[in-house]
VOKE-518289 format. One line per field, with one value per residue (C-alpha): residue number from 1; chain; x, y, z. Coordinates in Angstrom, 3 decimals. Layout:
// VOKE-518289
i: (NUM,...) $
ch: (A,...) $
xx: (X,...) $
yy: (Y,...) $
zz: (Z,...) $
This chain:
// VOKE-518289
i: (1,2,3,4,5,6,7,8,9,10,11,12,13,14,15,16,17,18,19,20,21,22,23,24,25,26,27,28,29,30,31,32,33,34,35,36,37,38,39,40,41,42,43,44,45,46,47,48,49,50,51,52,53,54,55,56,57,58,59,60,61,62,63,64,65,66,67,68,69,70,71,72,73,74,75,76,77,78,79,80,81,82,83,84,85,86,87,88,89,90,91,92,93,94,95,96,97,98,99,100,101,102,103,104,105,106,107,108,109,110,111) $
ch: (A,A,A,A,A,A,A,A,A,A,A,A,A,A,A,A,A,A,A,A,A,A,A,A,A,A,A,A,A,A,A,A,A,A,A,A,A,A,A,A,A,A,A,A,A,A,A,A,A,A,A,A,A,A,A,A,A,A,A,A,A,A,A,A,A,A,A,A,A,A,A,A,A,A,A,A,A,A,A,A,A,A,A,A,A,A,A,A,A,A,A,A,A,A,A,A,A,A,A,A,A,A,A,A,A,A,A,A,A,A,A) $
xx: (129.609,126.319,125.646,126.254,124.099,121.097,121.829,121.559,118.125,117.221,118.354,117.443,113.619,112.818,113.066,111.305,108.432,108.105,107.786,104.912,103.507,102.966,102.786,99.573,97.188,98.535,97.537,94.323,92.827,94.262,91.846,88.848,90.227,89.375,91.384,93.626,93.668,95.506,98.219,98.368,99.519,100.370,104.253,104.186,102.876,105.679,108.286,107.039,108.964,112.424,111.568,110.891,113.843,116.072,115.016,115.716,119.058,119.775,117.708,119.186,122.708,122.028,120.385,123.232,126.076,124.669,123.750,127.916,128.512,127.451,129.361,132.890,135.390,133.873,130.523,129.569,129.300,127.081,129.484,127.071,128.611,132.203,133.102,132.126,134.130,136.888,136.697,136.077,138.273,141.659,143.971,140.690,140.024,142.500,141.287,137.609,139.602,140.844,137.626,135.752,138.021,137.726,133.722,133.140,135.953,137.458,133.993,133.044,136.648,135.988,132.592) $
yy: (325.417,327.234,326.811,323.308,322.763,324.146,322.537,318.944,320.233,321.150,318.026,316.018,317.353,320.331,317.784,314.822,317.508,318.991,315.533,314.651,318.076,317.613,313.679,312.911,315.450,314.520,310.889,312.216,313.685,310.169,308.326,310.138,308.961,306.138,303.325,304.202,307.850,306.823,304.707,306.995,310.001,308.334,308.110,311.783,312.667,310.635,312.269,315.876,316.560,315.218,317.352,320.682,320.344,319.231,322.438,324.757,323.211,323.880,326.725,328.991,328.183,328.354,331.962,333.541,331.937,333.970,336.618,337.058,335.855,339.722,341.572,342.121,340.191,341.997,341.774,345.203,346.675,344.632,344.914,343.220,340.962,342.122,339.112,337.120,339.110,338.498,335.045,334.609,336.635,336.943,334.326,332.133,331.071,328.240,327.383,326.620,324.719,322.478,322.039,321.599,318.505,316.780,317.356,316.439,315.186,312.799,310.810,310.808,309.148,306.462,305.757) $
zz: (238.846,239.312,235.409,235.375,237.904,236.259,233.236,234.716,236.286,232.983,231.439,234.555,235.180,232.594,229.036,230.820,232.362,228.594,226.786,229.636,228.594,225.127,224.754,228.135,226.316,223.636,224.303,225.563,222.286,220.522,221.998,220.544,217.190,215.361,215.472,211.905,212.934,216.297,214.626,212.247,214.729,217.297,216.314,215.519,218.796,220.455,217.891,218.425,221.727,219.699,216.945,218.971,220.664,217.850,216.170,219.029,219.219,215.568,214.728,217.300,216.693,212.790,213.031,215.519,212.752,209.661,212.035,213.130,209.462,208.573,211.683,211.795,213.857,217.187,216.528,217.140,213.891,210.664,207.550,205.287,202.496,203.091,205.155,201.925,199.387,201.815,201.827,197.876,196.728,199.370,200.606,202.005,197.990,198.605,202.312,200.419,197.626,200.127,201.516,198.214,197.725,200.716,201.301,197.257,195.354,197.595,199.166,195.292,194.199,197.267,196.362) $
């Protein structure tokens, strides 16, 4: 319950208080521009929060998935490329068949 908690203060005051963080000085140096310059970066500025926090949601998940795609099924111990061998060369080959047909062949065949 704790958890959840501060996650809707996160959610509820931390994302709003960083988007005022980057986007008022933000806002502030965009009016020394010229005119173009401002509409120019002005929809990047607003963006930039989005962005940040798009990639933090991705990039950390991404980097901890190839980081347990090289550790055995405990995570304690790094066994390198021998989870890929595994699944290239054991009973997984038709597993990625199947996928390779429904995430290529069959979208192509609708379109």
């Amino acid at each position: 319950m704790q958890f959840q908690i501060s996650q809707l203060l996160i959610g509820l005051i931390g994302i709003p208080a960083f988007a005022f963080a980057v986007i008022l000085p933000g806002e502030m140096l965009l009016r020394r521009l010229a005119p173009v310059s401002q509409a120019r970066l002005r929809p990047w500025l607003w963006l930039s929060p989005v962005l940040a926090m798009t990639g933090v949601v991705i990039a950390y998940p991404l980097e901890a998935s190839v980081a347990f795609a090289f550790q055995d099924a405990t995570s304690s111990h790094w066994v390198g490329f021998d989870n890929f061998v595994w699944a290239f060369r054991g009973a997984m080959r038709s597993v990625l068949f199947n996928n390779l047909l429904w995430i290529v062949v069959f979208p192509a065949a609708t379109l």
